[in-house]
VMD Tcl script that draws the C-alpha trace (Angstrom):
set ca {
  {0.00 0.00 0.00}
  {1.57 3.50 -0.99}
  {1.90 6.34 1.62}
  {2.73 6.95 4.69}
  {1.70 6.28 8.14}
  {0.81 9.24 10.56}
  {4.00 8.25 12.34}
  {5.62 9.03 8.66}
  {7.13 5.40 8.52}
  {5.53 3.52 5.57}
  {2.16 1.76 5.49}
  {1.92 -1.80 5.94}
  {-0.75 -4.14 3.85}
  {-2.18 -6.01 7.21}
  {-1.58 -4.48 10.61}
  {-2.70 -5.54 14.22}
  {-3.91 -4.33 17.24}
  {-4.98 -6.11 20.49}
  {-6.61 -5.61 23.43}
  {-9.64 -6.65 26.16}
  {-11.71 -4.14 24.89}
  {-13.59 -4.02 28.14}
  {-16.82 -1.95 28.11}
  {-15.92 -0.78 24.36}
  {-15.76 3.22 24.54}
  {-15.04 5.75 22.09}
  {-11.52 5.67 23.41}
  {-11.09 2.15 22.22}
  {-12.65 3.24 19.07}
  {-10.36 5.92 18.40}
  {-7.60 4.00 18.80}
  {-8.55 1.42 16.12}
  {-9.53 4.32 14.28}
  {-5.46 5.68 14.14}
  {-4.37 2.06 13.99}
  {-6.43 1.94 10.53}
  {-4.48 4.39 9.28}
  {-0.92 2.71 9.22}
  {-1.93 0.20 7.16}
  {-4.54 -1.16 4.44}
  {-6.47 -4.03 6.70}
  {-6.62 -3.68 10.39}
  {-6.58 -7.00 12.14}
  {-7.92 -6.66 15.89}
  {-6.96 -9.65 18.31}
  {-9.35 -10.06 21.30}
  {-8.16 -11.53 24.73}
  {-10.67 -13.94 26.29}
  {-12.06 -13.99 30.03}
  {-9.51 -16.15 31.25}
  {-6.35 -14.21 29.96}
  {-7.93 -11.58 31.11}
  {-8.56 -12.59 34.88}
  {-5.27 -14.06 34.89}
  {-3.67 -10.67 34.18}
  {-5.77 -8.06 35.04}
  {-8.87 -9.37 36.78}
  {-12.56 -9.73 36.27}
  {-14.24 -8.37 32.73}
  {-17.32 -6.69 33.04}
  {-18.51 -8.10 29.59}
  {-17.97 -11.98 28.70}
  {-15.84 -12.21 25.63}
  {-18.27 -13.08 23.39}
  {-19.71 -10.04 24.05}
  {-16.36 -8.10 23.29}
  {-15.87 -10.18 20.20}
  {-18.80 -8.74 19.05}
  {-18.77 -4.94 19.86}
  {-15.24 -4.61 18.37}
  {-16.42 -6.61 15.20}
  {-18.92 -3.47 15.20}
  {-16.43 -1.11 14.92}
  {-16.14 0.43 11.51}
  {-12.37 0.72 11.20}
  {-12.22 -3.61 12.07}
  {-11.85 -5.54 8.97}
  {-11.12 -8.73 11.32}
  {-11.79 -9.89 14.43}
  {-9.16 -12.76 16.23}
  {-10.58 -14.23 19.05}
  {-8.59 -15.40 21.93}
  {-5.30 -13.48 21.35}
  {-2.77 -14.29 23.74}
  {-2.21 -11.42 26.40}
  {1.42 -11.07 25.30}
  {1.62 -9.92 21.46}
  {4.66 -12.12 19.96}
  {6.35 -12.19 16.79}
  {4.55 -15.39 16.30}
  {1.19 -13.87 16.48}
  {1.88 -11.39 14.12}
  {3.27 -13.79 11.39}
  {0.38 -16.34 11.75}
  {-1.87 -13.34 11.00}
  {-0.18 -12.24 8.13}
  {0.31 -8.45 10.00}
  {3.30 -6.63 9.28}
  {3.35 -4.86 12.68}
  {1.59 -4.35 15.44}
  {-0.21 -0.88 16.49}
  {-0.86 0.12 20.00}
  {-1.80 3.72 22.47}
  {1.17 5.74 23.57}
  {0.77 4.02 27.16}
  {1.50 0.82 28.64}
  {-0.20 -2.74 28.94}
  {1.61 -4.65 31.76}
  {1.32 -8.71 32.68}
  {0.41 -10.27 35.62}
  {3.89 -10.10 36.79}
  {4.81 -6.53 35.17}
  {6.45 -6.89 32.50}
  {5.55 -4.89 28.79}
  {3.24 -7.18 26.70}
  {4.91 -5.49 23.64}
  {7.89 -6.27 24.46}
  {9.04 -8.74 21.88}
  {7.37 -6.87 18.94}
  {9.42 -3.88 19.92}
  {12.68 -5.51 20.24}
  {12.27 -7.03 16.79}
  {11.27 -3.57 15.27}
  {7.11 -4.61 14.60}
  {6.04 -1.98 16.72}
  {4.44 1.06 15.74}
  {2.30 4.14 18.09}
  {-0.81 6.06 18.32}
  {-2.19 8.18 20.73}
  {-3.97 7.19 23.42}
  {-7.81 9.01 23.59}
  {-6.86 11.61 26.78}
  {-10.17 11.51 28.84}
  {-11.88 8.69 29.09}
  {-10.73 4.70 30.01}
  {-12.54 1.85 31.42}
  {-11.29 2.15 34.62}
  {-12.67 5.58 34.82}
  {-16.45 4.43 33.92}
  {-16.18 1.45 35.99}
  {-15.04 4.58 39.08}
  {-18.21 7.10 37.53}
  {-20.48 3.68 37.86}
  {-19.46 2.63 41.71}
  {-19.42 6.63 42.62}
  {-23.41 6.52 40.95}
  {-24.77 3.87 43.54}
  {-21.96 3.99 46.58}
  {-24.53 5.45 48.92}
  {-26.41 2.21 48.38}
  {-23.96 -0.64 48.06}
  {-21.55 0.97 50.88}
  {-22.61 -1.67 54.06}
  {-20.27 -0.81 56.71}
  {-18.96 2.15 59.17}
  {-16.13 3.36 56.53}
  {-18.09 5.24 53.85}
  {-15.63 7.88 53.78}
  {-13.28 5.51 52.87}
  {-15.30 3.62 50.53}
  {-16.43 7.12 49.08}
  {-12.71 8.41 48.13}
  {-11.48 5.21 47.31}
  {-14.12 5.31 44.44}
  {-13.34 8.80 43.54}
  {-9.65 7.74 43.33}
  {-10.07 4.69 41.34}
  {-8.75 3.13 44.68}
  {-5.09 4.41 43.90}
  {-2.60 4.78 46.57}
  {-0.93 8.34 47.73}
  {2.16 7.42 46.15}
  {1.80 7.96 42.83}
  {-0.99 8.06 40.33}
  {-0.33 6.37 36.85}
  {-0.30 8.85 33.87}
  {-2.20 6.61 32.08}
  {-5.35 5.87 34.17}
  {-5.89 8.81 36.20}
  {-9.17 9.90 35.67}
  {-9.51 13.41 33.64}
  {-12.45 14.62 31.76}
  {-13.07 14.16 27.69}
  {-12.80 17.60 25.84}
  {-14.43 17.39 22.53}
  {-13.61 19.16 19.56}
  {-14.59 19.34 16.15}
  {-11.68 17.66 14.67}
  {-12.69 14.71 16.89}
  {-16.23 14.80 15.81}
  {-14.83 15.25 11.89}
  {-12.75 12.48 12.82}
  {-15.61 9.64 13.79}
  {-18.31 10.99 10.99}
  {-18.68 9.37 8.07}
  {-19.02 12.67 6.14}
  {-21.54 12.03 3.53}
  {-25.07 13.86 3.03}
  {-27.43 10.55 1.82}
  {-28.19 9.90 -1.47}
  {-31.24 11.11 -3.24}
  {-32.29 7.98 -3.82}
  {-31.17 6.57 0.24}
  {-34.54 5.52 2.39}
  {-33.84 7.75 5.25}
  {-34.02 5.95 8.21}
  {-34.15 7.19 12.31}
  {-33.79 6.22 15.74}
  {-33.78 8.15 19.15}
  {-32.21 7.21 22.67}
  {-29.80 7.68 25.09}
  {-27.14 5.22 24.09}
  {-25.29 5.54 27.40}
  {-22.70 3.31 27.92}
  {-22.94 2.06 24.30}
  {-23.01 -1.85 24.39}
  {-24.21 -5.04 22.93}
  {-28.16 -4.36 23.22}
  {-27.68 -0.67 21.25}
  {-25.38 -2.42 18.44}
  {-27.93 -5.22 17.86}
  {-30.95 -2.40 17.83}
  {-28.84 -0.25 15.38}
  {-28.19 -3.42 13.43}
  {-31.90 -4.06 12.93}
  {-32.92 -0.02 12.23}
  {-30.39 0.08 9.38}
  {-32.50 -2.86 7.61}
  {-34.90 -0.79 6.88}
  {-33.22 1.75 4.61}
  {-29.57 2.92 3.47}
  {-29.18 5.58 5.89}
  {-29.34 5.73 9.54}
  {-29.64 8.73 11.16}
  {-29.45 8.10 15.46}
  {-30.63 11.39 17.47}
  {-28.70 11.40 20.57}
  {-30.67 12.71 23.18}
  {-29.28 15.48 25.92}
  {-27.75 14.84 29.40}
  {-30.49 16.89 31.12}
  {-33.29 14.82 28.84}
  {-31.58 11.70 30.02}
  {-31.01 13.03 33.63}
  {-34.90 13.69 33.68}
  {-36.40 9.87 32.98}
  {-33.58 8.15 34.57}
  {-32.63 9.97 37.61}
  {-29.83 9.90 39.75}
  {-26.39 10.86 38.50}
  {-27.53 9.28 34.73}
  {-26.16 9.51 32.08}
  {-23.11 7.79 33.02}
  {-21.26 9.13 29.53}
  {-22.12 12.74 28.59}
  {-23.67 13.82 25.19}
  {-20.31 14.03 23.35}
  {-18.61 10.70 24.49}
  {-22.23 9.40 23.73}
  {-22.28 10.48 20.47}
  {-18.79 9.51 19.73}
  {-19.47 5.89 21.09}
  {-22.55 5.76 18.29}
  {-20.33 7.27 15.61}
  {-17.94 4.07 15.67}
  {-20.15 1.47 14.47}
  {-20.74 0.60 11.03}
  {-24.78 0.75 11.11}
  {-24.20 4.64 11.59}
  {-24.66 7.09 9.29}
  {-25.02 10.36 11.33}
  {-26.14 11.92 14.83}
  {-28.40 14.73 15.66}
  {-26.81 15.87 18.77}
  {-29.52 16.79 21.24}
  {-32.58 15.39 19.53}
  {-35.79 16.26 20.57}
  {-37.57 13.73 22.71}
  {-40.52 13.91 20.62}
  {-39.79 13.30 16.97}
  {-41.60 16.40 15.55}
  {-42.93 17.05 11.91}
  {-39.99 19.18 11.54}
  {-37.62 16.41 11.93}
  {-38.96 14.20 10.16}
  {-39.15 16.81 6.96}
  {-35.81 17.99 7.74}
  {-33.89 15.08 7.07}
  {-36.48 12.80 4.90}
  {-37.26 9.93 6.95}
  {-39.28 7.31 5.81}
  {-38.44 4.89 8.63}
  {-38.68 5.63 12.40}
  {-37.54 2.46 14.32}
  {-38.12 1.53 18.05}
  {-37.02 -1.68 20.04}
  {-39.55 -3.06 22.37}
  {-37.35 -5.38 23.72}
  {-34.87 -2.72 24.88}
  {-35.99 -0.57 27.29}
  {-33.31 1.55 26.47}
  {-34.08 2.56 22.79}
  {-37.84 2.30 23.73}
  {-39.00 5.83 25.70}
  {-42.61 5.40 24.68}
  {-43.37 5.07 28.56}
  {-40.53 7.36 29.81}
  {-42.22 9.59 32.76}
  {-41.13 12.54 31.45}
  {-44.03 13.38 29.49}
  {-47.32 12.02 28.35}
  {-46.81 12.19 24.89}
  {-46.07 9.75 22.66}
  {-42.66 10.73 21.45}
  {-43.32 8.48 18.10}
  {-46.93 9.76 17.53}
  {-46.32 11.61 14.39}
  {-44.03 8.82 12.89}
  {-47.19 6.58 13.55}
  {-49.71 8.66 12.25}
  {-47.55 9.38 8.51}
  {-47.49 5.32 8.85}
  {-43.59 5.22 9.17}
  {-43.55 3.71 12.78}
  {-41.80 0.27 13.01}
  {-40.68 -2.05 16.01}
  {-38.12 -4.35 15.95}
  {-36.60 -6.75 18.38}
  {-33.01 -6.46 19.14}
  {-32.23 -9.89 20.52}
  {-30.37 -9.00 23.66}
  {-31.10 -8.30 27.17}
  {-28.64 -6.06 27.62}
  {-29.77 -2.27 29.25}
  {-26.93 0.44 31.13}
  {-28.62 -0.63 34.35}
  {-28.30 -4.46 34.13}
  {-24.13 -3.60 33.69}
  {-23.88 -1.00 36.27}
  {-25.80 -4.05 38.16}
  {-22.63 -6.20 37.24}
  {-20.03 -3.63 38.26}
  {-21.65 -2.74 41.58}
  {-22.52 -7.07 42.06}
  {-18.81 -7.18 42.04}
  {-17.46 -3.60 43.82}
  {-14.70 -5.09 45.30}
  {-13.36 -7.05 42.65}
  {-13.37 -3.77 40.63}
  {-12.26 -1.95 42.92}
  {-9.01 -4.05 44.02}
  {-8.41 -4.59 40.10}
  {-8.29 -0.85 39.38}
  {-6.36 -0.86 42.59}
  {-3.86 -3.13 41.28}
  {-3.79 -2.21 37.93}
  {-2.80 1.59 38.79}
  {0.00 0.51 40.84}
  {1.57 -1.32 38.44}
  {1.18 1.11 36.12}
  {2.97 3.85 38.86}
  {5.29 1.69 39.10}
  {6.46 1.45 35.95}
  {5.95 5.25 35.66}
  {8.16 5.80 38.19}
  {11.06 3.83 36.45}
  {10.45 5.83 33.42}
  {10.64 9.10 35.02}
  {6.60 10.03 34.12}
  {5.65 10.98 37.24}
  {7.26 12.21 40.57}
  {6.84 10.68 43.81}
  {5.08 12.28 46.87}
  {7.44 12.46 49.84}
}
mol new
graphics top color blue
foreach p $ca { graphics top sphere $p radius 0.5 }
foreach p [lrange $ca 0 end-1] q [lrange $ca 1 end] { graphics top cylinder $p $q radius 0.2 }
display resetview
């Protein structure tokens, strides 16, 4: 393949990346996305559960689960299932990949030590950026800080309290790579995720509404049945305080930009209305030609019809120009039933992001990243 890679080196013809790809969030996204660009086919090894226990601890989602999401992802071409923790030379050949892509921070073993280790020493290692902002450590920390009034049992809330807001890390030195730090959006990210094309004259206009927080398994299957109906699927995202409104609490878990970045990445997608009205008006529908408004009545999540926040049927005028249509998604899966699974498991999570930070510090230290606290 001609050109050059953003790093300048050339392009290769099959490249990897590999991960656990945990909780799949625009971050994980946009580092596929930057690994498609240093080379023609972007092969994406996935870890299973039990690599992943062994080195890091529990998963929230079971690896068929993960398989799936990243398969989603527009930039994949392939998908290899249980990839071994440790990216070798080996791996590489037996995928045909002439090197191996991965964020500008560091993925340590059970014991320590750099799983891209042997890759770099035999020069098949290239690097992206890493997505500044967002990680799943930090949603599994914004999920536990959501319900720790609830799940905290004992006389140490306090404790329990900062220890969430910390990620559980220690006071001798934070990692620079999973400190938690807020997502600033811009346009060149936005430019960066959209697929940049008006539809066709001749494209059946097709739209869904929701929240989409904490994009996962039960949204991809719904947007995988909307786009069925027609060629182009518009998703209208709708805003924090909408969201905040019907669900409560401190929902949603992801704000409107990381939301709409998370839709963005997966191939159904065709574009986002940012803030969409939770009542698809007249105006909407003439606005961007829909022919198609789809609803899942499986998933409570893409399905607001009986949302508190108002009496009206949000899909009334899509029913009445006879465009309304319900599918079934297939899954189960809702943003409640994983925050269920992260706070089922609290101190699991919290003694992996425990662990995982101080290896990370660690290693941080060594390199000079970070200073420690006397």
């Amino acid at each position: 393949m001609s050109g050059n890679a953003p790093d300048g080196l050339p392009k290769g013809n099959r490249v990897w990346a590999d991960g656990c790809y945990d909780m799949v969030h625009f971050g994980h996204a946009n580092q596929l996305r930057q690994a498609k660009q240093f080379g023609q086919k972007l092969i994406v090894g996935v870890h299973n559960d039990e690599e992943i226990r062994l080195h890091k601890g529990p998963p929230v989602f079971n690896e068929q689960e993960r398989y799936r999401m990243v398969a989603g992802i527009k930039w994949v071409d392939e998908v290899v299932e249980n990839a071994p923790y440790v990216t070798t030379v080996e791996t590489l050949d037996k995928y045909q990949c002439d090197f191996c892509i991965h964020g500008d921070d560091i993925t340590l073993t059970a014991d320590g030590k750099d799983t891209y280790q042997e890759v770099k020493d035999n020069a098949r290692y290239r690097e992206c950026k890493r997505t500044c902002g967002v990680s799943t450590t930090d949603l599994v920390g914004r999920m536990l800080l959501l319900t720790k009034n609830h799940h905290t049992q004992d006389e140490h809330i306090e404790q329990h309290v900062e220890r969430a807001r910390s990620l559980s890390t220690d006071n001798v030195a934070m990692s620079p790579w999973t400190r938690v730090s807020r997502f600033i959006p811009t346009t060149t990210t936005i430019l960066e995720f959209a697929e940049g094309r008006p539809p066709k004259p001749t494209d059946k206009v097709v739209y869904v509404t929701g929240s989409f927080d904490l994009f996962h398994i039960g949204h991809l299957a719904f947007l995988e049945k909307a786009k069925e109906f027609g060629d182009y699927l518009i998703v209208g995202i709708l805003s924090d305080q909408t969201v905040n409104q019907y669900k409560g609490s401190n929902h949603p878990i992801m704000s409107i930009h990381e939301r709409v970045l998370s839709v963005l990445a997966y191939k159904p997608v065709n574009e986002v209305v940012f803030g969409a009205p939770y009542e698809i008006t007249p105006d909407v529908l003439d606005q961007f030609n829909v022919k198609a408004v789809v609803n899942g009545f499986r998933d409570r999540e893409s399905s607001i019809v009986n949302c508190p926040l108002t009496s009206i049927d949000p899909f009334a005028e899509a029913k009445r120009r006879g465009i309304y249509h319900e599918v079934d998604s297939g899954s189960d899966m809702t943003t409640d039933l994983i925050i269920d699974r992260i706070i089922n498991h609290r101190l699991e999570y919290e003694t992996r992001n425990r662990k995982k930070e101080k290896k990370e510090a660690d290693v941080a230290k060594a390199m000079n990243l970070i200073k420690v606290e006397e």
